[in-house]
C-alpha positions as CSV (number, residue, x, y, z in Angstrom):
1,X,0.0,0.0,0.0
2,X,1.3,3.2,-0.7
3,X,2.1,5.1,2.3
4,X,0.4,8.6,1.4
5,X,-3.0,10.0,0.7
6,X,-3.6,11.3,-2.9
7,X,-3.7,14.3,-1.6
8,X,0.0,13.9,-0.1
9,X,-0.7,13.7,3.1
10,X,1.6,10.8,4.9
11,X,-0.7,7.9,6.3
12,X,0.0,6.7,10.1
13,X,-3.0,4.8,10.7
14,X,-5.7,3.2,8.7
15,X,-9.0,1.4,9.1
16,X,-10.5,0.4,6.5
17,X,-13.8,-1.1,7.7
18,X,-14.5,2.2,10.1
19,X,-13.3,4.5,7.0
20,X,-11.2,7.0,8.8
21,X,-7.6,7.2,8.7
22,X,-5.0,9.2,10.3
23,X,-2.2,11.6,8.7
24,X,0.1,13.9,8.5
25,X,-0.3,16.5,6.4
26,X,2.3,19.8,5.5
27,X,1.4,21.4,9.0
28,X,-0.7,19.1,10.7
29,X,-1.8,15.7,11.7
30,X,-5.6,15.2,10.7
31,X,-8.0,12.5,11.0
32,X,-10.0,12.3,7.9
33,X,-13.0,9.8,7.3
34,X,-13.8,8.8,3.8
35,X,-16.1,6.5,1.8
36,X,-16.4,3.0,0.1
37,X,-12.0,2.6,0.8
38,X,-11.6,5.3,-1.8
39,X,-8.5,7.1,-0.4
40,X,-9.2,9.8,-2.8
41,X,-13.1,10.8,-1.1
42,X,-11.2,12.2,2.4
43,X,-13.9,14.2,3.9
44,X,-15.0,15.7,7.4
45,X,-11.4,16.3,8.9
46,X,-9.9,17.1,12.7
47,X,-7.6,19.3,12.5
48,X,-4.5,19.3,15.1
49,X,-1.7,20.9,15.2
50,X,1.9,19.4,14.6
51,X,3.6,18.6,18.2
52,X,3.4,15.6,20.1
53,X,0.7,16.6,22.0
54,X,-1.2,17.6,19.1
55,X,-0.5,13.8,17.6
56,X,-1.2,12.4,20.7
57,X,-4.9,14.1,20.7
58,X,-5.3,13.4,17.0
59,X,-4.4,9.5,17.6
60,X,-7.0,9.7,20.6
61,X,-9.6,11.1,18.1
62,X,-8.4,8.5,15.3
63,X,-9.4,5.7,17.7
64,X,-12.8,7.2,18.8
65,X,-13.9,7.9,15.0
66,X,-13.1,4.0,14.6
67,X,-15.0,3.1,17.3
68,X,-17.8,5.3,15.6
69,X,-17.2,4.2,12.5
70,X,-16.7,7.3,11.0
């Protein structure tokens, strides 16, 4: 699997099945959800910022959109 979002954003986490995944974009880390495993339909994103705290709450959100499934 290629390691980055189309829209070049780098991948950390992935779930397929819930649809969200979590990233790194230029500035940020983001969880995005997105819609029948197309990579390419990323949509309603968290925003957080880039430090380790920031990652730390965007990995926290990651897991609760999974648990949501969105």
């Amino acid at each position: 699997m290629n390691r980055t979002l189309p829209n070049g954003a780098l991948i950390i986490a992935i779930d397929f099945d819930a649809g969200v995944v979590l990233a790194q974009s230029e500035n940020d880390y983001v969880t995005w959800s997105f819609y029948n495993q197309d990579l390419s339909s990323t949509a309603s994103g968290h925003y957080f910022g880039n430090s380790d705290a920031d990652q730390a709450e965007a990995r926290a959100d990651y897991v609760e959109r999974c648990k949501r499934g969105y």
